[in-house]
N, C-alpha and C positions, 0 to 999 in steps of 0.2 A: 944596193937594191935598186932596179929600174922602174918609173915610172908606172911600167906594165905592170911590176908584180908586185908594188904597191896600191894600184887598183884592181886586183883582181880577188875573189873570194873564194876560196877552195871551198867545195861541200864534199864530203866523205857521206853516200846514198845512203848507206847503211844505217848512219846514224840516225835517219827519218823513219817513221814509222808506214811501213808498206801503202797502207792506206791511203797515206797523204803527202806520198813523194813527188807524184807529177804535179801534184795541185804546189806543191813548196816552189819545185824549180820553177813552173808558167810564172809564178807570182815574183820569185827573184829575178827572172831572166826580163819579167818584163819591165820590171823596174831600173834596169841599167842603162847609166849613163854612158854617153857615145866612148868616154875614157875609161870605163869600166870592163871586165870579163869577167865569167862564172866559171870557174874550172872544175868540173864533175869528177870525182874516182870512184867509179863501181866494178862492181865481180864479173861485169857480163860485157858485150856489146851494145850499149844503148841504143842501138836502132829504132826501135818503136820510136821511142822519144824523139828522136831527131826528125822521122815522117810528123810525126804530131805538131813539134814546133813550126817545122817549115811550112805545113799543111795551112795553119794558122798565121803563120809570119814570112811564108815566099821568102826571097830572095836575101830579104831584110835580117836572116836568123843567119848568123856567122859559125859555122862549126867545125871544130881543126881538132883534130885526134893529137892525143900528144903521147900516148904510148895507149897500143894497140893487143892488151892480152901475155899471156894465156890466162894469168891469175888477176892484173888488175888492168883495166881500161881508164884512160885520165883523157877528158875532153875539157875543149876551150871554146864558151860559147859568148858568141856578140852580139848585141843588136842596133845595125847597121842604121845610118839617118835613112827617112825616107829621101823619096826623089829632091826634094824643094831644099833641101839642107839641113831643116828641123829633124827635131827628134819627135815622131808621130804617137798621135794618144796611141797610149795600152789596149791593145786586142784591137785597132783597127786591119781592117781586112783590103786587101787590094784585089780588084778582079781583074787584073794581070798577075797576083800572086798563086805559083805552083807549086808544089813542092819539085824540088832536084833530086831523082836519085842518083847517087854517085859510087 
């Protein structure tokens, strides 16, 4: 097993209750260490979520498709050091942060 995927945390969406999905992942994604990843499996294309994150966390929000549909979607999400090297407090904001649509 590789470094990676001993730092990384699968979440299966499903499991969470509708309600309180985005509020889970903001709160785990924003807690990850620079050696850490969140890897998502849901039913859909997460798009919303990915404008949301990035809306909120620019540049800083790493997001890699790792298998793309038709029945399950599996994403890899990072969050990137700020500029200076550190790892920047939880929900700061940059006003050079955009979101990327890609």
């Amino acid at each position: 097993m590789s470094d990676h995927e001993r730092n990384e945390r699968v979440i299966r969406v499903a499991d969470i209750a509708p309600q309180y999905r985005h509020t889970v992942i903001f709160q785990l994604f924003e807690h990850l260490e620079p050696d850490q990843s969140l890897q998502l499996v849901v039913d859909h294309d997460p798009k919303p979520l990915r404008l949301q994150l990035q809306g909120r966390h620019g540049e800083r929000c790493g997001w890699e498709y790792l298998e793309e549909g038709p029945d399950v979607w599996r994403v890899r999400l990072r969050l990137s050091k700020c500029r200076t090297g550190r790892t920047c407090a939880n929900g700061h904001r940059y006003a050079d942060a955009r979101p990327q649509l890609a």
